[in-house]
VEXDREN-2710 file (C-alpha; in Angstrom, 1 decimal):
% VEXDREN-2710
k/r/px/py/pz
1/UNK/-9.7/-4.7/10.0
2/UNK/-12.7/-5.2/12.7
3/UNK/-14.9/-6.3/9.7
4/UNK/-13.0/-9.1/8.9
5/UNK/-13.9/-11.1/12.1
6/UNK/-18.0/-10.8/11.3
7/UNK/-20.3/-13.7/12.1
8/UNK/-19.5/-16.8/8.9
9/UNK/-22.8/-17.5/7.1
10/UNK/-23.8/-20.8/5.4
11/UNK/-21.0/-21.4/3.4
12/UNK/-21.0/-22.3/-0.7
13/UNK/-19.3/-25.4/-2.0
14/UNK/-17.6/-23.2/-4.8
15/UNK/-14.2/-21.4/-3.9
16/UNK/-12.6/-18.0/-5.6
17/UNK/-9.9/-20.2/-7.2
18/UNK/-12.3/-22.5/-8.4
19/UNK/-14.3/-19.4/-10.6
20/UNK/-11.4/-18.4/-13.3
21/UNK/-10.4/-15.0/-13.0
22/UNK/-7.9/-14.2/-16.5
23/UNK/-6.2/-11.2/-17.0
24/UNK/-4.1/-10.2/-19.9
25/UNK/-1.2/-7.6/-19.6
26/UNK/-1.3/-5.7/-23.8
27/UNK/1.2/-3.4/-24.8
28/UNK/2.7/-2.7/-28.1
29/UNK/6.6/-2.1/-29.2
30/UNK/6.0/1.6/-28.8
31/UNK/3.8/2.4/-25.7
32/UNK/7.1/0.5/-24.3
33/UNK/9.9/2.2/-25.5
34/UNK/10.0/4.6/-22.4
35/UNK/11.2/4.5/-18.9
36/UNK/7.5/5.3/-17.4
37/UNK/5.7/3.0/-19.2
38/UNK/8.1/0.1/-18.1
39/UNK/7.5/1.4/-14.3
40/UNK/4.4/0.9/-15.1
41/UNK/4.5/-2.6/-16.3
42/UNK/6.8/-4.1/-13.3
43/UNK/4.6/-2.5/-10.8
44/UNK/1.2/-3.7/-12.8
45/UNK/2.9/-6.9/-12.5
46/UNK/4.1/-6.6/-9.2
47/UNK/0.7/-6.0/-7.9
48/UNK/-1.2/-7.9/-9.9
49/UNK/0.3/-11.5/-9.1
50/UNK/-0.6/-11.1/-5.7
51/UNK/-4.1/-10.9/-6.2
52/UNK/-4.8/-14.4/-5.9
53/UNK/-7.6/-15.9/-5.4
54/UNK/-9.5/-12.7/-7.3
55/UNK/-6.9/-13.3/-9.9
56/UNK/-6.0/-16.9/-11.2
57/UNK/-4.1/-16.3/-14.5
58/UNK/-2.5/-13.7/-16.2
59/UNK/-1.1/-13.4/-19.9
60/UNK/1.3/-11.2/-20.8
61/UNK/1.7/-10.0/-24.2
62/UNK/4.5/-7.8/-24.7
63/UNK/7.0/-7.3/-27.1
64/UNK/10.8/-8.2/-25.6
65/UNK/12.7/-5.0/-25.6
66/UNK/15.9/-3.8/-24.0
67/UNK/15.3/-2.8/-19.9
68/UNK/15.4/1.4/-19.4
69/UNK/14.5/0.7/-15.5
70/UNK/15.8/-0.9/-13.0
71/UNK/13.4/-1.7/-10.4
72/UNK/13.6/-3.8/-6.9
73/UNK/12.9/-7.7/-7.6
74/UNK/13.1/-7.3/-11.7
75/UNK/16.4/-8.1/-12.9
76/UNK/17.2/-8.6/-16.3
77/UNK/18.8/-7.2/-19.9
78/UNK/15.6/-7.4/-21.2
79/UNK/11.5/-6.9/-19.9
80/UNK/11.1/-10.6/-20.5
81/UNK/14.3/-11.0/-18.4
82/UNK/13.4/-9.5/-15.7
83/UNK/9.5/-10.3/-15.6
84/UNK/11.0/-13.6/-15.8
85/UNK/13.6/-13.3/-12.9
86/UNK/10.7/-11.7/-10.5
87/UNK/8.5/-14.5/-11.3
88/UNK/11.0/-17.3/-10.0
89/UNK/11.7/-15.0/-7.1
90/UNK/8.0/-14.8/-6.0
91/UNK/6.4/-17.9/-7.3
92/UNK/3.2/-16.1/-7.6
93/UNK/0.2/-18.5/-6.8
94/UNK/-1.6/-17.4/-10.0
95/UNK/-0.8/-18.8/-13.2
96/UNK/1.9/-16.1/-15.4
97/UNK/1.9/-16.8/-19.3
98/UNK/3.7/-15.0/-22.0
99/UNK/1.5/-15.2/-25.3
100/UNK/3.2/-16.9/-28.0
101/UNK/2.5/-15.6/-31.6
102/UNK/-0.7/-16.3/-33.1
103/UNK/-2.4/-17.9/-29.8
104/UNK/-5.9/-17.0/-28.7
105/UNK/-6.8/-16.6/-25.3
106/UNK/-10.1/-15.7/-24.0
107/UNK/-10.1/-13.1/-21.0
108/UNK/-11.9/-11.3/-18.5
109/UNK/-9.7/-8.6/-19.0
110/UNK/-7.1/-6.7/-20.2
111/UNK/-4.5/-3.8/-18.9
112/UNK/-3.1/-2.0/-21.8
113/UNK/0.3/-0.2/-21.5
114/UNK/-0.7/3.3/-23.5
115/UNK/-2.8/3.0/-26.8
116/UNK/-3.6/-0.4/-28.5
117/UNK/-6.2/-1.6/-31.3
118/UNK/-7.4/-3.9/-28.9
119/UNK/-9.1/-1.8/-26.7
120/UNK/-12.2/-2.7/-26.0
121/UNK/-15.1/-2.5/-23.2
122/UNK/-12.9/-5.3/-21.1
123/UNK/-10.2/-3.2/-21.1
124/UNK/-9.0/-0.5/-19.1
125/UNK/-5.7/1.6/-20.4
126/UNK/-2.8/3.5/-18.6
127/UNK/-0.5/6.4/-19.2
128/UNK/1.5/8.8/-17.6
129/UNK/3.4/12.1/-17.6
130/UNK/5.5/12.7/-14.8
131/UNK/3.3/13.2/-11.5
132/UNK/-0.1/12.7/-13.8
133/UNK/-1.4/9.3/-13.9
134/UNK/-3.9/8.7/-17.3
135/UNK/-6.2/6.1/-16.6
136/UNK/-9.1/5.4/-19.4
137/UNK/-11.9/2.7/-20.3
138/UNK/-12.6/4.7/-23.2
139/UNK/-11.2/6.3/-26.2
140/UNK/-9.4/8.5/-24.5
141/UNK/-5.4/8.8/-25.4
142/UNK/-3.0/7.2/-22.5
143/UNK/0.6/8.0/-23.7
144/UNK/3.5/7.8/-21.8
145/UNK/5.7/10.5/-21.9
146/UNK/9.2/11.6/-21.4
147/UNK/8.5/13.2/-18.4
148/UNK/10.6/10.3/-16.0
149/UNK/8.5/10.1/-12.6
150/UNK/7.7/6.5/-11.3
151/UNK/5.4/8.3/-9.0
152/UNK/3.3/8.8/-11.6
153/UNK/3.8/5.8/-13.6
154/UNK/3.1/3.7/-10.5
155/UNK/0.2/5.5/-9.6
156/UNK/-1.1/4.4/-12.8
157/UNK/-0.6/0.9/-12.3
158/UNK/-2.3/0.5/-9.2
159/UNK/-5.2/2.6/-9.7
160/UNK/-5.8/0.6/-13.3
161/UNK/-5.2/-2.7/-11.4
162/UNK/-8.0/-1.4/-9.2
163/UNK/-10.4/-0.8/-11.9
164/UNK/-9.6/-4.6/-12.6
165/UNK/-9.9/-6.2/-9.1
166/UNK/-13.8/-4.3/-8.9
167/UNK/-14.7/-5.8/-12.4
168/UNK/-13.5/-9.6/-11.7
169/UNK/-14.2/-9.2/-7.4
170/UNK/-18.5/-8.5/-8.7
171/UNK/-18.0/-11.0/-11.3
172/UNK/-17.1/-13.6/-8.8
173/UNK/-19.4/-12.3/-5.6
174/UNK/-22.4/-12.4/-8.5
175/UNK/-21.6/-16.3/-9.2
176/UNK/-20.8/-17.0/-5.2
177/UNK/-23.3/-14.7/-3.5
178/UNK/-26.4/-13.8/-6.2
179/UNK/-28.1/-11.9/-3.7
180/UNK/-26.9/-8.5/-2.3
181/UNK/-27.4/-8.0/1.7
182/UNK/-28.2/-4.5/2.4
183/UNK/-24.5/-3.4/3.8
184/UNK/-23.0/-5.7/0.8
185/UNK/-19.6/-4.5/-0.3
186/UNK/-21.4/-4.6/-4.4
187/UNK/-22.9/-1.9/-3.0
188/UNK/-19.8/0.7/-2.7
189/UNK/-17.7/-0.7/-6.3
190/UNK/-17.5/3.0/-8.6
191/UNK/-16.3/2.2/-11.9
192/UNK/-14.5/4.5/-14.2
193/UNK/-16.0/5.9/-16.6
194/UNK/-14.8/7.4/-19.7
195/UNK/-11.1/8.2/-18.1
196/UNK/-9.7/9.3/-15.1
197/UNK/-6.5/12.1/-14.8
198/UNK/-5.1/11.7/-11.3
199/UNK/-2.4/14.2/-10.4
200/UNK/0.0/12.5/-7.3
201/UNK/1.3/16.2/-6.8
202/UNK/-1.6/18.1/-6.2
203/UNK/-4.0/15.2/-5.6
204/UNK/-6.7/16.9/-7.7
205/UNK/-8.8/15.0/-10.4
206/UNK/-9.2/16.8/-13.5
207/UNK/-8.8/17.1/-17.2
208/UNK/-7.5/20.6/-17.2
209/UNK/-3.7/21.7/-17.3
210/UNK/-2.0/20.6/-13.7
211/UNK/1.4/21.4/-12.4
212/UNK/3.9/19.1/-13.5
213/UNK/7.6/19.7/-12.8
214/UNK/10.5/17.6/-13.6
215/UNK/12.0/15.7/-10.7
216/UNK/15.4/16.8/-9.7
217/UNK/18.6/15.4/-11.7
218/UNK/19.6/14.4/-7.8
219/UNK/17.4/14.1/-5.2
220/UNK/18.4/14.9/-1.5
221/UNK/16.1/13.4/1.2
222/UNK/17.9/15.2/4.1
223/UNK/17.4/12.8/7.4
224/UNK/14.6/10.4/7.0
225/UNK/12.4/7.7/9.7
226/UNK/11.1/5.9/8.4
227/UNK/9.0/3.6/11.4
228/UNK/7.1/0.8/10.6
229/UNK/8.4/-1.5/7.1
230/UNK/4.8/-3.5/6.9
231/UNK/3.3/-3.2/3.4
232/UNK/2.6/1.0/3.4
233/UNK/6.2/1.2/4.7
234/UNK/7.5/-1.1/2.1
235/UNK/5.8/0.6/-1.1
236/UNK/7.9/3.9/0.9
237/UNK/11.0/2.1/0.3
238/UNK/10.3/0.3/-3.1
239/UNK/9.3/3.8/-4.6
240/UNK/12.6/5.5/-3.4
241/UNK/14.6/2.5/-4.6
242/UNK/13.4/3.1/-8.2
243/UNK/14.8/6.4/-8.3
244/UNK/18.0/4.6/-8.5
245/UNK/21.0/5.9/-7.6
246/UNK/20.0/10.0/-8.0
247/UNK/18.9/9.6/-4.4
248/UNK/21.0/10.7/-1.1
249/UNK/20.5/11.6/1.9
250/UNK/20.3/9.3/5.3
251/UNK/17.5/6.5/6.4
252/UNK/16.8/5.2/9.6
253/UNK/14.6/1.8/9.6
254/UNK/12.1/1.1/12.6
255/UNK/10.9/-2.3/13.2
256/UNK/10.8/-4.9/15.4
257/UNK/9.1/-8.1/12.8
258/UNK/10.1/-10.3/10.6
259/UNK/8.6/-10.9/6.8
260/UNK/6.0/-14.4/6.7
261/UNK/4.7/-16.2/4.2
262/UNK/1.5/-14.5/4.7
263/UNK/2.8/-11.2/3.7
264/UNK/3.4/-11.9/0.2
265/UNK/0.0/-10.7/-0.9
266/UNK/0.5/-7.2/-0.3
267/UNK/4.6/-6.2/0.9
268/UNK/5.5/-5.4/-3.0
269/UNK/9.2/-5.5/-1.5
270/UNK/9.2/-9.4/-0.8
271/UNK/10.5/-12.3/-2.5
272/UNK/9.6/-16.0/-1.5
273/UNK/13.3/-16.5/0.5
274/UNK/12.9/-13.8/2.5
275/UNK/9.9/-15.0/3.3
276/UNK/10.8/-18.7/3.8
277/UNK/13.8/-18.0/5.9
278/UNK/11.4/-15.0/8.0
279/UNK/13.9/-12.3/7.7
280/UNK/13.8/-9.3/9.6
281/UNK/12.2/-5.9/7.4
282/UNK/15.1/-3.8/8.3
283/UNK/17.5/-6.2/6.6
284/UNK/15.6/-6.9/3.3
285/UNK/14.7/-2.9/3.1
286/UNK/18.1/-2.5/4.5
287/UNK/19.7/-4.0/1.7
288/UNK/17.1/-2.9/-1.0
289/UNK/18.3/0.9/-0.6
290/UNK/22.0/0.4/-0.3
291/UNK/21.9/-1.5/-3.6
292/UNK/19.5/1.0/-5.4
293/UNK/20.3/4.3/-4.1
294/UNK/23.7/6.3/-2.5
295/UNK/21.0/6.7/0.9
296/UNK/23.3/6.3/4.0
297/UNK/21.1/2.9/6.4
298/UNK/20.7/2.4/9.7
299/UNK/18.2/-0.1/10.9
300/UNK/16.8/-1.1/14.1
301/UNK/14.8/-4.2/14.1
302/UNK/13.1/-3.1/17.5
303/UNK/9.8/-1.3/18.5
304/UNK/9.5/1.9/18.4
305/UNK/8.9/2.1/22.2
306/UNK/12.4/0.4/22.4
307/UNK/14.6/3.0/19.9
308/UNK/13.1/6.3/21.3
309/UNK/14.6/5.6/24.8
310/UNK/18.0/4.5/22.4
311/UNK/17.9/7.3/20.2
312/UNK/17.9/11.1/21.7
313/UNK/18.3/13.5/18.4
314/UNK/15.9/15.2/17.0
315/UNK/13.7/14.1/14.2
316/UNK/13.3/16.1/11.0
317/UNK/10.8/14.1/8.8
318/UNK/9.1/10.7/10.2
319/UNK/7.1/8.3/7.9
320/UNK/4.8/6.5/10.7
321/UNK/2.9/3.4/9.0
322/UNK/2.4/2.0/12.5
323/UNK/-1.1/0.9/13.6
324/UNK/-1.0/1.1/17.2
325/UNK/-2.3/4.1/19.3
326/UNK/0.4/3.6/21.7
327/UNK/3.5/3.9/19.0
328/UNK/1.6/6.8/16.8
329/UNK/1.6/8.5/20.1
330/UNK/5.3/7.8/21.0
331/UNK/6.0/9.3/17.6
332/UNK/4.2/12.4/18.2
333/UNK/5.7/12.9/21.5
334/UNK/9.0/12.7/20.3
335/UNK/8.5/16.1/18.1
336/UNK/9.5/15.3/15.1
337/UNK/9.6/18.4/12.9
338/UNK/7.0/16.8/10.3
339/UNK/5.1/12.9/10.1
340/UNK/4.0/11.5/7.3
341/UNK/1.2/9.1/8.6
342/UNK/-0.5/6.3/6.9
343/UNK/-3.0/3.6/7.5
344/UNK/-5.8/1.1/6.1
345/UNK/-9.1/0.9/7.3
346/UNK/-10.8/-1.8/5.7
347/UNK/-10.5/-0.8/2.2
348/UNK/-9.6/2.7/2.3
349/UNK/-6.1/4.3/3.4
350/UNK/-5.9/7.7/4.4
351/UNK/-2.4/9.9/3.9
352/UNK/-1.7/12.2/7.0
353/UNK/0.9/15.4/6.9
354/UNK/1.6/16.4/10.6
355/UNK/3.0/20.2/11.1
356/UNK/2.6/20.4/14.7
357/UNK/0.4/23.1/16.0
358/UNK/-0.9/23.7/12.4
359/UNK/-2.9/20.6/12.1
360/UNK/-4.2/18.0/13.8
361/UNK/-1.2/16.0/15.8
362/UNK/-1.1/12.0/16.3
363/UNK/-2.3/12.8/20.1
364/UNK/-5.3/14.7/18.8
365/UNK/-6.0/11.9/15.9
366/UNK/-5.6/9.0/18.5
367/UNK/-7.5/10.6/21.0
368/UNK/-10.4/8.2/22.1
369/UNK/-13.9/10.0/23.7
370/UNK/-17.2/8.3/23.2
371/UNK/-16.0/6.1/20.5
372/UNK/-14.7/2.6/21.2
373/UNK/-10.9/2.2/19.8
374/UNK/-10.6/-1.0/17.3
375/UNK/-9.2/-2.6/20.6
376/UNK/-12.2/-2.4/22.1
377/UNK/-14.2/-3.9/19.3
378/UNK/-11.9/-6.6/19.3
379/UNK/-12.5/-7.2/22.5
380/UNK/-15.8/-7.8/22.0
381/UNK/-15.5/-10.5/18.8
382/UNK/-12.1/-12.3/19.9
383/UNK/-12.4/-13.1/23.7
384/UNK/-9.1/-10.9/25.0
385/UNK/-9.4/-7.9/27.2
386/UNK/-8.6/-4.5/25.4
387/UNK/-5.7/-4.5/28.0
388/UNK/-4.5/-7.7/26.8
389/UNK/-4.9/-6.8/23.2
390/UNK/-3.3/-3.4/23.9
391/UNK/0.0/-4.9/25.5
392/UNK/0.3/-7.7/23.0
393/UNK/0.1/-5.3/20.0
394/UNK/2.3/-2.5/21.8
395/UNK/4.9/-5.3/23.0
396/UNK/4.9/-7.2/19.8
397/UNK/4.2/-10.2/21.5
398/UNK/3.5/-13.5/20.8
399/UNK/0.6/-15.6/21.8
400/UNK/0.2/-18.0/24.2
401/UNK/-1.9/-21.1/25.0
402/UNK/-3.8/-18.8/27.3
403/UNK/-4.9/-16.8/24.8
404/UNK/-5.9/-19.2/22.3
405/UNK/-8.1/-20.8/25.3
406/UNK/-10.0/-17.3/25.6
407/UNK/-10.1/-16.7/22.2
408/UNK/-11.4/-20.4/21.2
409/UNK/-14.9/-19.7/23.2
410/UNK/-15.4/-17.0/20.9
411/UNK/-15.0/-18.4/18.1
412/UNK/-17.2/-21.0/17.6
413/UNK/-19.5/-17.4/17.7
414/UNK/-18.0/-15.6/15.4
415/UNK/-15.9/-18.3/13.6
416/UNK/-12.9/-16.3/13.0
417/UNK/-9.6/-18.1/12.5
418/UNK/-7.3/-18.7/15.8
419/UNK/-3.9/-17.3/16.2
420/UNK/-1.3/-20.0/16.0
421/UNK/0.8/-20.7/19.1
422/UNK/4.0/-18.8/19.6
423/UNK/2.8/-16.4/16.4
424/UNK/2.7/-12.8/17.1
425/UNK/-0.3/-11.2/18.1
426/UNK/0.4/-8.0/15.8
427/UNK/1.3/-10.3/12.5
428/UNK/-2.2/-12.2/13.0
429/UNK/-4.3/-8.7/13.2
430/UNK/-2.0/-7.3/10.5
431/UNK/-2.6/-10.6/8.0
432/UNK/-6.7/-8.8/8.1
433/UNK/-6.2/-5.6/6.7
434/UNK/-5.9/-4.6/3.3
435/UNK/-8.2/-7.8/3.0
436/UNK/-12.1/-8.1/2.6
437/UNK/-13.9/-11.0/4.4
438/UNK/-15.9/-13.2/2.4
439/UNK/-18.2/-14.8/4.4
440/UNK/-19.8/-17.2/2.1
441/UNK/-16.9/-19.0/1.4
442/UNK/-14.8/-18.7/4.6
443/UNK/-12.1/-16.4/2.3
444/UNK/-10.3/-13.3/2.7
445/UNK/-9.3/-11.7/-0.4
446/UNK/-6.7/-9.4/-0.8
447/UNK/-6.2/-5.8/-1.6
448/UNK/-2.8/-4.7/-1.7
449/UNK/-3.3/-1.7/-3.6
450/UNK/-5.1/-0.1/-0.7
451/UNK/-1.5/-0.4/1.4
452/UNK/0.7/-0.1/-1.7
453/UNK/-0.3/3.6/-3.2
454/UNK/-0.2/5.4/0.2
455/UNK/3.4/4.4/0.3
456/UNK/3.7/5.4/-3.0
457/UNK/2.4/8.9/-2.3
458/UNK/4.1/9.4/0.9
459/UNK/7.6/8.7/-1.7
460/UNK/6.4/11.6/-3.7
461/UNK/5.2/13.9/-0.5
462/UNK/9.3/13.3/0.7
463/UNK/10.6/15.2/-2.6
464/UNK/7.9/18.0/-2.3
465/UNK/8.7/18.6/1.3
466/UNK/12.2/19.1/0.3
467/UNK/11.6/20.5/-3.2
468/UNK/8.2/21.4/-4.1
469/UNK/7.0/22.5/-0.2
470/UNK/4.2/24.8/-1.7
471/UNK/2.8/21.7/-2.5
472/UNK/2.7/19.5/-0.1
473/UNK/0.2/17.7/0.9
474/UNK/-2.2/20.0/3.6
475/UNK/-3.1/17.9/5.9
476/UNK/-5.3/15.0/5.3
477/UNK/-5.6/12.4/1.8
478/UNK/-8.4/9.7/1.8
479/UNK/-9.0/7.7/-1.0
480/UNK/-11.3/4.4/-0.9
481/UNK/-10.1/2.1/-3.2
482/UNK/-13.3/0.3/-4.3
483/UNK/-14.5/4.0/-5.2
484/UNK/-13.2/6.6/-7.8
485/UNK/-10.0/8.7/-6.9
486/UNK/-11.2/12.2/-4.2
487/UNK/-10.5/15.3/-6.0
488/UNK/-9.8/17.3/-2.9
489/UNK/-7.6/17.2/0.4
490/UNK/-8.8/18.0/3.8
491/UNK/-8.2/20.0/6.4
492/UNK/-8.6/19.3/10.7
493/UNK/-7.4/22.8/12.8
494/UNK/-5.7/20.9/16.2
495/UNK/-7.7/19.7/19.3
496/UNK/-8.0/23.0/21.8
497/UNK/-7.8/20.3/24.7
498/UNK/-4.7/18.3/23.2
499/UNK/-2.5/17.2/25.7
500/UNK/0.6/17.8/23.7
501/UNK/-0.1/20.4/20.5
502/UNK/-2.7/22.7/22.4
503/UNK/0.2/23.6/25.2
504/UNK/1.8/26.6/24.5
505/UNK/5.5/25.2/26.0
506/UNK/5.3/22.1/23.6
507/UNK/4.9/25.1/20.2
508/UNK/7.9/26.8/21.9
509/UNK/10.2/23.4/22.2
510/UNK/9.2/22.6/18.5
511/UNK/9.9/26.4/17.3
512/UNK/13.7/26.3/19.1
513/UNK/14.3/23.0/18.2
514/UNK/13.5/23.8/14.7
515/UNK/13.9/27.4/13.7
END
């Protein structure tokens, strides 16, 4: 996030908008005429609308066939229907088209839904069968299969809307910025090439034979927290909400914000009302599950500071997609029997499974030595203490004309953008990640797939703790999403000096509470 407040260079009179950036959306009657390939399509779609300014039109050229999914925001008889009905709900700020018969358009690129004639060099295809996502630039088959799993379908989406966003993101730095700097993003873009099988149940890369079971006729969550509903949180929800009504269980919603205008470009969960009107997460997610699934809600639209004194169970699995040290922390402490943590750092998320005293714990990961903390770098660009910045992010609160007067002496330094009054400290930083800073032009783009597939995978981690647990994920997932898909997990041991996992009395609370 820290990145996007760098030093603004001599700016260029030419804007992202202003370069076209056209997309087409290909599939034939076929590739469509199964449940994952339509996943597929409405998350494609989903994802790829909100990547304005990179992306300025998209065409869709699809045959109109009868709906096999239902899916949050797409609502209709038919995949026109519904593409249509998500379209008025979002107002996307690129432009949508559906080809008519016999027009020509000319395109940057093209997303195919399985195999088409037109594939070509500007063209990347997707497939998938059950957990595996098929992604291929070449002639490589990309069918979808029988095998229902939106895990794997939207996996696909978003890694082959990736491959799109590096082609048309160089095409546009190259016209804006000719020149590459030394530490210039260009630098980091990894193509596909050939094709790319991405298992999202073992995390492994590879072309040979991979588990692949079927998902459960019904699937029982057991007792979920999920704390924190920003966009990581969201894709969480969005995922379990396209399993429909085969999932039970119970749900309990953490967080204190409301939805802006501003989120649109990456919360996958958010239509323009919700937005307009700034409603709280926990209400929209809320009301998401309890029309798609048979999960039993609660929400509290508070910190998390503010429910753990509230709520005095225990905790069997936590999703944490919270981005302060103070509230990771609180989690931890809490004991929860397993967290499922998740984060951006600039354009790369990492995927965290806590199993207190087997891995590293929030305590150990958030643990600050030598290093400075992202508070304290922010410090150092934006003009507030790191106390300041510490209480307004753990407090949720808003800012005040004091802080904009600190804050305005730095920026005519660093020429970030100031807070508005009144606006919450923690919705300004968050507004900076999943984004990258373009300096020439005074833009941020955005990159929501980097908050949307962690939430995604952390949907499919909560059926293989409960079903698949040989599998789960280890301990640690990190994927950059300007690169090519990691082909391995890792693995921390805990901190011998951790204040909380390294004491033997906090193993012996966990063991009793759990055993």
């Amino acid at each position: 996030m820290l990145g996007q407040f760098l030093p603004i260079e001599e700016t260029t009179n030419v804007s992202w908008a202003q370069i076209p950036g056209i997309i087409k959306i290909l599939s034939d009657d076929t590739s469509l005429e199964t449940e994952n390939s339509q996943f597929a399509l409405f998350m494609a779609i989903n994802s790829l609308t909100r990547l304005f300014p990179v992306i300025t039109e998209i065409i869709i050229d699809i045959p109109d066939i009868p709906c096999l999914v239902i899916v949050p925001l797409f609502d209709g008889k038919t995949v026109k229907e519904a593409i249509q009905f998500f379209l008025e709900s979002t107002s996307p700020k690129c432009e949508v088209l559906f080809k008519e018969r016999n027009e020509s358009h000319e395109v940057d690129f093209t997303l195919i839904l399985g195999n088409h004639k037109e594939k070509n060099k500007s063209s990347v295809s997707i497939g998938s069968n059950g957990w595996i996502s098929l992604i291929s630039v070449d002639d490589s088959p990309t069918c979808f299969s029988s095998n229902i799993n939106p895990i794997g379908a939207f996996t696909a989406a978003i890694i082959g809307g990736m491959e799109i966003f590096k082609h048309l993101f160089l095409k546009k730095m190259d016209i804006i910025e000719p020149s590459w700097s030394e530490y210039d993003i260009r630098h980091r873009l990894k193509f596909i090439e050939g094709s790319v099988i991405f298992s999202s149940f073992t995390y492994e890369t590879a072309t040979v034979e991979q588990p692949n079971p079927n998902l459960p006729d019904a699937i029982d969550v057991g007792d979920l927290f999920c704390i924190g509903l920003g966009a990581g949180g969201g894709a969480v929800i969005y995922t379990m909400a396209s399993f429909q009504r085969n999932v039970n269980g119970n749900i309990i919603l953490v967080d204190p914000d409301e939805l802006k205008q501003s989120n649109m470009n990456r919360y996958i969960y958010s239509n323009k009302t919700d937005a307009y009107f700034e409603r709280k997460k926990t209400d929209v997610t809320s009301e998401l599950l309890q029309r798609y699934t048979n999960l039993n809600v609660e929400a509290f639209p508070v910190s998390y500071q503010l429910f753990s004194k509230k709520y005095t169970e225990k905790m069997d699995v936590v999703i944490s997609t919270v981005d302060t040290k103070v509230s990771k922390q609180a989690i931890q402490w809490d004991i929860p029997r397993i967290i499922f943590d998740a984060g951006v750092i600039q354009t790369e998320f990492y995927l965290r499974r806590i199993d207190l005293g087997k891995s590293l714990c929030l305590v150990c990961l958030e643990k600050q030595t030598s290093e400075k903390t992202p508070e304290h770098l922010a410090s150092e660009i934006i003009g507030l203490t790191t106390e300041e910045i510490i209480q307004l992010r753990s407090e949720n609160a808003v800012i005040t004309s004091e802080h904009i007067e600190k804050m305005e002496e730095k920026t005519i330094i660093h020429n970030f953008t100031l807070p508005k009054l009144g606006e919450r400290f923690s919705d300004w930083w968050l507004d900076h990640c999943g984004e990258i800073a373009i300096t020439k032009t005074q833009e941020r783009i955005p990159l929501p797939f980097a908050t949307i597939l962690p939430g995604i995978l952390i949907a499919g981690e909560i059926i293989k703790e409960k079903y698949f647990k040989d599998y789960s994920l280890e301990n640690h997932y990190l994927y950059n999403m300007v690169s090519l898909p990691p082909y391995e997990q890792l693995f921390f041991k805990p901190k011998t000096d951790c204040a909380l996992c390294s004491k033997e009395i906090t193993i012996k609370i966990f063991r009793d509470r759990y055993s």
